[in-house]
Structures are given as structure tokens and as C-alpha cells.
SELUMVO-835591 format. One line per field, with one value per residue (C-alpha): residue in three letters; x, y, z. Coordinates in pm, whole numbers, plus 50000, padded with zeros to 5 digits. Layout:
! residues N
resn <- ala|... $
east <- X|... $
north <- Y|... $
up <- Z|... $
END
This chain:
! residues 241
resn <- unk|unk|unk|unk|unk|unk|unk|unk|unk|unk|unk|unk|unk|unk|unk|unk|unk|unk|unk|unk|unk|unk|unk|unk|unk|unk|unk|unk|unk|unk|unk|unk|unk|unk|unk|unk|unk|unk|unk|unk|unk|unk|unk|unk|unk|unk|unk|unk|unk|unk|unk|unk|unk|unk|unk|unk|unk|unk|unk|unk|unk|unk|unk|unk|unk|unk|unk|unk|unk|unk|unk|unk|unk|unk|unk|unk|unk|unk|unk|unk|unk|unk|unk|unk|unk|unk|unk|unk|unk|unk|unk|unk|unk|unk|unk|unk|unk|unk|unk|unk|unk|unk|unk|unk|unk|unk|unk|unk|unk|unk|unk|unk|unk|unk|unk|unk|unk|unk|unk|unk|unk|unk|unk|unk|unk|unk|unk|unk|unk|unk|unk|unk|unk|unk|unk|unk|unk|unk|unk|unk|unk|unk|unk|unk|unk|unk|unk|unk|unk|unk|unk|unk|unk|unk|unk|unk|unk|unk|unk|unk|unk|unk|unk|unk|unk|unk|unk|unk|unk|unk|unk|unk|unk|unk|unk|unk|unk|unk|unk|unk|unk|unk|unk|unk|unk|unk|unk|unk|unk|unk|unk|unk|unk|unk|unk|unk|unk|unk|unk|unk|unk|unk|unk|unk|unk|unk|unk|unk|unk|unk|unk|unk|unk|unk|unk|unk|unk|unk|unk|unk|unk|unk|unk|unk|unk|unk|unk|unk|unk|unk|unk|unk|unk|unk|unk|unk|unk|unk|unk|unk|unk $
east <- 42354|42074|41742|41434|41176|40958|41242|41319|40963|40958|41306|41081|40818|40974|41266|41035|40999|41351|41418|41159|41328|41650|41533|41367|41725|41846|41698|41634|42038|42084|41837|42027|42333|42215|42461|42243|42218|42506|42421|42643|42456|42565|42448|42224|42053|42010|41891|41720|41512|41565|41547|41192|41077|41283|41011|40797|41092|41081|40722|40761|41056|41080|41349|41558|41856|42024|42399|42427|42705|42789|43056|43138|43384|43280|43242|43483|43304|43633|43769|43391|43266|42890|42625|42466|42533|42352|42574|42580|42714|42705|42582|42856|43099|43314|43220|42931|42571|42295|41972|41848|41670|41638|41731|41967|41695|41793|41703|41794|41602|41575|41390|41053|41225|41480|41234|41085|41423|41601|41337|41407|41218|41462|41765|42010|41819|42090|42384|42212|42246|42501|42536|42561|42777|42793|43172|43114|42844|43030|42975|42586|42566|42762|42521|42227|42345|42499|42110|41960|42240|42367|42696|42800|42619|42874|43107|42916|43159|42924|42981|43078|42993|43165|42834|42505|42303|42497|42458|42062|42025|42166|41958|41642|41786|41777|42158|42127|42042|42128|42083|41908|41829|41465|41396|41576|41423|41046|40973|41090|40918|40573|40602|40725|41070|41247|41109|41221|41302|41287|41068|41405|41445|41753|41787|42163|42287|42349|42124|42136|42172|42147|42482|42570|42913|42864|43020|42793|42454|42161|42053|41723|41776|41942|41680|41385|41556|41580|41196|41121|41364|41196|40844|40917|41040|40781|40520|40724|40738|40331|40304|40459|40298 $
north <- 83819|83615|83640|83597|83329|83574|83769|83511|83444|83829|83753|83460|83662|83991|83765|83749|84091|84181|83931|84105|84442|84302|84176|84486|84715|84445|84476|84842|84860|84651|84828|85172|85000|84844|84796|85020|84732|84916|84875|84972|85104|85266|85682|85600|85337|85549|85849|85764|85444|85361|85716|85805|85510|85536|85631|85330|85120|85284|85288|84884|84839|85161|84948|84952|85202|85269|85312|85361|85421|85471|85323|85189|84977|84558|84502|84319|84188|84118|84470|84614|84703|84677|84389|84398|84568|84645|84509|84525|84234|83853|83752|83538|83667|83430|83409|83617|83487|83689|83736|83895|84235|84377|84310|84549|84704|85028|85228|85609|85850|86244|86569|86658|86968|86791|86627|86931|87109|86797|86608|86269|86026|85849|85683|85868|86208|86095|86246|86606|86552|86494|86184|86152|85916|85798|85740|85408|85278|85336|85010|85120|85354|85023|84750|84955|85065|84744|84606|84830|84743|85061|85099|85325|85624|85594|85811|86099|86175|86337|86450|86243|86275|86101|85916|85824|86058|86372|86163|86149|86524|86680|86468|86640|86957|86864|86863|86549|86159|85918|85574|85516|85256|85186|85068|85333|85588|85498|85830|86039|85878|85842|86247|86300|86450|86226|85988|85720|85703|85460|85227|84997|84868|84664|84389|84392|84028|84160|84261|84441|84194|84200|84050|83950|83734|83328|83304|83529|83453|83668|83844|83958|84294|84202|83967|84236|84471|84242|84132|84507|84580|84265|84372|84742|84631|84372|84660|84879|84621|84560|84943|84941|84668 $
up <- 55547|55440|55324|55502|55382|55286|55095|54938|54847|54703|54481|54330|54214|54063|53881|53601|53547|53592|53307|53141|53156|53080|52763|52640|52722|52519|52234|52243|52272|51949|51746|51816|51724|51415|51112|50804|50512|50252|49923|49568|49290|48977|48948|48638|48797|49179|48962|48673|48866|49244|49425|49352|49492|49814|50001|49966|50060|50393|50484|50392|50662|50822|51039|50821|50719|50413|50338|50003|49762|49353|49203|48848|48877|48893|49282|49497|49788|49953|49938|49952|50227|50091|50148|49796|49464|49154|48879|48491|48312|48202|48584|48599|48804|48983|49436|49363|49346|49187|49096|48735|48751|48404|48070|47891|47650|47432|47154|47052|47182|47193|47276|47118|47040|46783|46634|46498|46408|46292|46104|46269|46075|45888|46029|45769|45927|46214|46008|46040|46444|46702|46883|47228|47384|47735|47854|48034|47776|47462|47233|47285|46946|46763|46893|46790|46451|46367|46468|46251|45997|45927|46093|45834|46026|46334|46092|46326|46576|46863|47193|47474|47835|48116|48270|48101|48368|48177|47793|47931|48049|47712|47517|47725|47651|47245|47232|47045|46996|47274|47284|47605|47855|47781|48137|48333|48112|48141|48340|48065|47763|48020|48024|47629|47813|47583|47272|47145|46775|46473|46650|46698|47018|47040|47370|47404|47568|47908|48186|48554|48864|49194|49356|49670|49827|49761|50106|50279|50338|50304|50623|50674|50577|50259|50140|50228|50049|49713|49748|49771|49453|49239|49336|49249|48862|48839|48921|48664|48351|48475|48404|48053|47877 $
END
């Protein structure tokens, strides 16, 4: 069978729009599919910083999804499963590019609350209190004291918790002195939750990056979602100075 002149005249014409509709299924079948952009993050970091501001993330690319995941240990893009991770460090980890976010600022801080019962004022007023140690930050009470040059007040034993979300959450509760992560902790000391003591802040030499595979290129979801992060801490260091 064959067509007719004027059926093949009619194939002409509607091609176009059959195209058309071909394209749209298309696309409309990739989007459903889409891979979410996974990201690594540490808990501090999702909790203390990133999670409240979620929500603007998504009304800025509402196209994109999410995956992500906490982890401590340094990332290994080849084992990893993730697209991007929020790493603490020297930057220079070998395969890996990266991008600075924050500097690694700290200083002790505490509840209001202790203040008043402990008489904080002076830095030997930290022998009347415990100290509050963070498993996976543990040189921070050492850096700071040896700063301040008194090391000799580390003879305080403390308490240690296994994260620095847990270290943060007793100090609110005026268990006793942590040193904290000024940047992370910026919501607390805005609402007096937490204040920082001594007026000592102490930038440690390391910082938090952004990290992604050398071999891997940056897709578009991936580089949206760092231009979002660096305009959301440029916005927050805008706010504190």
C-alpha cells in the first residue's frame, strides 16, 4: 500500500508536531527519572548551619532534589557514592578539587545560666566548671588554651560527648564550657542561647571546603548547588560584621 498525494501531503504537515510531542515525552520522561544531586555533610554542619536554610535552596531550583547523607570519615569519591561533600581539613586532599567555605574560627562558649552560677570572667574561673569535649574535635580545648597561653587549665578533665551537636546541646543546657565553632554557632549567640567567653577568638589553620572528584566535572546541579552554598555564607559573614 501506498499513499495518496494528498496523504502524503497530510504526513508533511503533522511531522512537525509529532516531533514536537516526541520531544516533550522526552523530556518529561528524563525529568521523572532524574538522578537527586547526593551530597555528604558532616551532622554539625547539616544541623547547626545548612538545614534552616533548606528551604530557600528549593524555592531557588525547585528542580532540583536532594540526597543527602552524614558521615565523618574523609570522603572517598571512588568508594562514595556522593557528588559533593562538605569537608574539614587542609583542602589538599589528593584527586579532589575544592573550593574554601569557612574558616575554622572558635572560642569557648556557654549558657547564660553558668555565667551567673559559675562566675565566668576570668579564664582560671574555668577550673570551677566542666569542660566539654567533642569526640571528633578533641585538640580544640588545646589550640585554644595553648592561644590564650594557659595550657595549664586542661588539667580539667570534663565530659566528653561523641559528636560536637551533643558537646553543643549540653553546653545550652549549662552543663559546662565548650569550645565552639563560631560560624556554625551564630544562631545561638544571635539569641543569647549560648555566649561566648573571654573575648578570645582563636582562627585554627584549617577551614570547611566544598569537595568534589578532579576527574569528574561539575554538572549543573552540582555547581547550582555550590553558588547557592557560597551566597548563603557570604550573606551569613555580611550578617555578623
Amino acid at each position: 500500500m501506498r499513499l495518496t498525494s494528498e496523504g502524503e501531503e497530510f504526513q508533511r504537515q503533522i511531522a512537525p508536531a509529532f516531533r514536537i510531542i516526541d520531544n516533550a515525552t522526552a523530556n518529561i520522561t528524563a525529568t521523572g527519572k532524574a538522578e537527586p544531586l547526593k551530597i555528604r555533610l558532616y551532622t554539625t554542619f547539616a544541623a547547626k548551619w545548612l538545614i534552616h536554610r533548606l528551604p530557600s535552596f528549593y524555592v531557588a531550583y525547585p528542580q532540583i532534589k536532594l540526597n543527602i547523607s552524614n558521615m565523618v570519615a574523609p570522603i572517598d569519591f571512588e568508594k562514595d557514592k556522593v557528588d559533593l561533600a562538605v569537608q574539614f581539613g587542609a583542602g589538599n586532599w589528593p584527586g579532589v578539587e575544592t573550593e574554601l567555605l569557612f574558616k575554622d574560627m572558635i572560642q569557648p562558649v556557654c549558657s547564660p545560666k553558668l555565667i551567673k552560677s559559675g562566675r565566668l570572667f576570668e579564664l582560671d574561673d574555668l577550673k570551677k566548671v566542666p569542660l566539654l569535649h567533642s569526640h571528633y574535635r578533641r585538640t580544640d580545648w588545646p589550640d585554644w588554651l595553648m592561644a590564650v597561653k594557659r595550657p595549664d587549665l586542661l588539667t580539667n578533665e570534663g565530659i566528653s560527648f561523641p559528636s560536637s551537636v551533643l558537646t553543643y546541646q549540653a553546653a545550652v543546657e549549662g552543663v559546662g564550657v565548650a569550645v565552639g565553632q563560631l560560624f556554625l554557632l551564630r544562631n545561638e549567640i544571635q539569641d543569647g542561647t549560648l555566649v561566648p567567653l573571654f573575648n578570645a577568638p582563636f582562627e585554627r589553620p584549617m577551614a570547611h571546603y566544598v569537595a568534589w572528584p578532579k576527574q569528574r566535572p561539575l554538572g549543573r546541579k552540582a555547581r547550582s548547588f555550590i553558588h547557592w552554598l557560597k551566597g548563603q555564607i557570604a550573606e551569613s559573614h555580611a550578617a555578623a560584621s
